[in-house]
N, C-alpha and C positions, 0 to 999 in steps of 0.2 A: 587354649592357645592365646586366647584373649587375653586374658589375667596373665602370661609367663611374661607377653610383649610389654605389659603394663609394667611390670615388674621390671624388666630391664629398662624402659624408660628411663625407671624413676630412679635405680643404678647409676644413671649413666649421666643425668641431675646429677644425685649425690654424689659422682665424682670431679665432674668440670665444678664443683662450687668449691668441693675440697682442694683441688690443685689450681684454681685460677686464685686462690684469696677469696674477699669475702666479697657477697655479689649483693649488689644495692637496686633495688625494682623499684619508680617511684613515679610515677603519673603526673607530671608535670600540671600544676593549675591554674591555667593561664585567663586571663581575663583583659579583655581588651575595653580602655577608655577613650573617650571622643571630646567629653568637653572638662572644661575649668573643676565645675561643679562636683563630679564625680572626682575630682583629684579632691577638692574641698574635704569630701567626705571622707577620704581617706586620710586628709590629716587630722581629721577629726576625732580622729581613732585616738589619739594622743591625750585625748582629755580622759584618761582611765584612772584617777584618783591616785596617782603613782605605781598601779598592780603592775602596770608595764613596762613603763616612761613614753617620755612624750615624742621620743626620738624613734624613724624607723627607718630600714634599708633595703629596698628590695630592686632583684632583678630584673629586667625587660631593653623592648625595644622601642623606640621613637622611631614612627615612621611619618614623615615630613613630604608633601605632596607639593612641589612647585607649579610653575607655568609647563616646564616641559619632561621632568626629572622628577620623580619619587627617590627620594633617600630613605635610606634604614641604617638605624644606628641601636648598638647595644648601648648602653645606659643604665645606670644605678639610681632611681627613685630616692630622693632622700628625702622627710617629710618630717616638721618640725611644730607643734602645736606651742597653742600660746600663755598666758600666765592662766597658771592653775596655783592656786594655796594648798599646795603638798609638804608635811614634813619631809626634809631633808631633800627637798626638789625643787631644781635652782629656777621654779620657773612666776617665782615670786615677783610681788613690785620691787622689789630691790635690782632683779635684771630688769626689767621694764626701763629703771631708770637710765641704769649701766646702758645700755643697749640704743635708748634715745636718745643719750649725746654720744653714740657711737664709739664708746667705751666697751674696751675685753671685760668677759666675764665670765663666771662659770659655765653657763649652757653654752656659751660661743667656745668657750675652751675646751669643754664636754663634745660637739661637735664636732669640732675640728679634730679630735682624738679618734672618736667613734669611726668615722671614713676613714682615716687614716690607717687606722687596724684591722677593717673590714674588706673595705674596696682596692682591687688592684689598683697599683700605680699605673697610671695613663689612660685609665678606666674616662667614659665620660658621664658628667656627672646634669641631674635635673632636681634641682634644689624647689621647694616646694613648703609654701609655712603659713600659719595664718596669724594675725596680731604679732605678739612678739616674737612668734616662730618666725616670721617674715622676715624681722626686721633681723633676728638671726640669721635667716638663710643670706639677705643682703651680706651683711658683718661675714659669713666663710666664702660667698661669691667674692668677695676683695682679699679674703687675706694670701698672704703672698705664699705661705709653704702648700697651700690647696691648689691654687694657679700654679707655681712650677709641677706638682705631682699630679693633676687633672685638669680637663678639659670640660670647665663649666660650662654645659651649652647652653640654661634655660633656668630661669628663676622665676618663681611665681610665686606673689603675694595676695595674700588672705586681707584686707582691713588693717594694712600695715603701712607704718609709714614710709617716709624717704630715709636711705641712711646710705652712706660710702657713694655719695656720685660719684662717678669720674674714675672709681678704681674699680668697679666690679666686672667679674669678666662673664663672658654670653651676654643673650640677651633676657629684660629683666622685663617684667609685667606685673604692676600694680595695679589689682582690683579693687573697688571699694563703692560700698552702696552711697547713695547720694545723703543719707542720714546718719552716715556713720561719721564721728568726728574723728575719730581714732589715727584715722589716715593720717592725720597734719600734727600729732602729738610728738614731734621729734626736732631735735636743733636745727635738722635740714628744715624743717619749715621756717626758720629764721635765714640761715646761712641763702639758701637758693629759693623763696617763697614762691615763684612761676612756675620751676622745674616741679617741687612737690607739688603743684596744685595740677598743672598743666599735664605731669607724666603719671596723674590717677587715672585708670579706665570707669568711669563710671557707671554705673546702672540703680533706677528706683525699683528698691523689692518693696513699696509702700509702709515704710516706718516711720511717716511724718512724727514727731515727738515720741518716736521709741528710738532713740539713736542706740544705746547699750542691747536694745533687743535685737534693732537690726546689728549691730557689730557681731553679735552670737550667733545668729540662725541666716544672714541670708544669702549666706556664700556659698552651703552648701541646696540650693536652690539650683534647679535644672532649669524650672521657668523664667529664671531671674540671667542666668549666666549659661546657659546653655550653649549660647553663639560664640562665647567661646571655646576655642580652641585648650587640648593639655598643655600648651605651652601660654597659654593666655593672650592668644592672639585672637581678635574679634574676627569672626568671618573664619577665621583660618582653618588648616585641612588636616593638621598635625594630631594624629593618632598616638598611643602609648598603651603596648600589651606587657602584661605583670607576670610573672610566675609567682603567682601567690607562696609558693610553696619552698620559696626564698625569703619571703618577709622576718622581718625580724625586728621586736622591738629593742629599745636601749632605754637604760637609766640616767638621768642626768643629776645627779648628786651636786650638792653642795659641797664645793672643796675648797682649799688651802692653796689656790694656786698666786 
């Protein structure tokens, strides 16, 4: 009697799968973040010698804890690493340059592509990069067919400098250890010298005379940046839960644009 019930069960499976179309089972893999650091790390993920690129795009929600109101918002992670010497991978000193006098160039063009294919329109979007990733994510926070098509809430920089005052939309947070020089390597450190120096969040992960070592390892540091917030706000209460199981990386090619 056991096994006949069994058996119609498994009937009756194999028919709602046959007449409903194909049926997709998939355990969502959610992973909820609290501070700077753990973002860090995942864009650190980008330094994978080009097997994946240095670009990625994943699903989640920003929930944002006020005085009186918690917000929840869906949101698109977008996470951008920084000069790697990859064949055929724009993320060479040649964007470095492009990028620090706030010049288009492939990876900004390459990005700007990527969302644009990937993410719904009017999606909102949390832009996230470290060094030159940064200074990218700044460069698609301002550009203008990203701004009419989404709703850039939140930018957060890695050891990156100033780049697009004035035009980029949300809001922006520049981290950077107190021995990294990195931060001030761009024309905005000429153009506006206060705002670059004034709008760093600083903190010592103790690299006195390692500035290249602190610029590499100490962002992704908990003890160093912890009290920040995912949105790189000091103090701040701003959570970010991922569906791992959305992530996605992207190539950024050297092209002919």
């Amino acid at each position: 009697m056991k096994k006949r019930l069994a058996r119609i069960v498994a009937l009756a499976l194999v028919l709602v799968t046959i007449f409903s179309g194909s049926v997709r089972v998939s355990a969502a893999n959610n992973a909820t973040y609290t501070n700077a650091a753990q973002i860090a790390q995942l864009v650190a993920e980008g330094y994978n010698k080009g097997t994946k690129g240095p670009i990625t795009i994943t699903k989640g929600t920003l929930k944002t804890k006020g005085w009186l109101f918690t917000t929840t918002k869906d949101v698109y992670l977008v996470t951008l690493s920084g000069t790697e010497m990859v064949f055929n991978q724009s993320t060479e000193w040649v964007t470095d340059l492009f990028s620090g006098f706030n010049l288009k160039n492939a990876y900004y063009y390459n990005v700007v592509n990527v969302i644009k294919a990937n993410v719904p329109k009017n999606a909102n979007l949390v832009l996230a990069g470290h060094s030159l990733g940064g200074m990218i994510a700044q460069q698609v926070a301002s550009d203008s067919a990203i701004k009419s098509r989404y709703n850039v809430l939140n930018t957060v920089c890695f050891g990156s400098p100033l780049l697009s005052l004035g035009s980029r939309e949300g809001t922006v947070k520049r981290l950077g250890d107190v021995n990294d020089i990195v931060p001030y390597l761009s024309g905005n450190t000429f153009v506006a010298p206060i705002w670059a120096a004034v709008g760093l969040n600083r903190e010592d992960g103790g690299y006195f005379g390692r500035p290249i070592t602190g610029h590499k390892e100490c962002y992704v540091r908990e003890d160093v940046w912890g009290k920040y917030d995912v949105t790189g706000e000091k103090n701040g209460k701003a959570t970010l839960t991922l569906d791992l199981s959305t992530r996605v990386f992207y190539q950024s090619k050297i092209i002919d644009w």
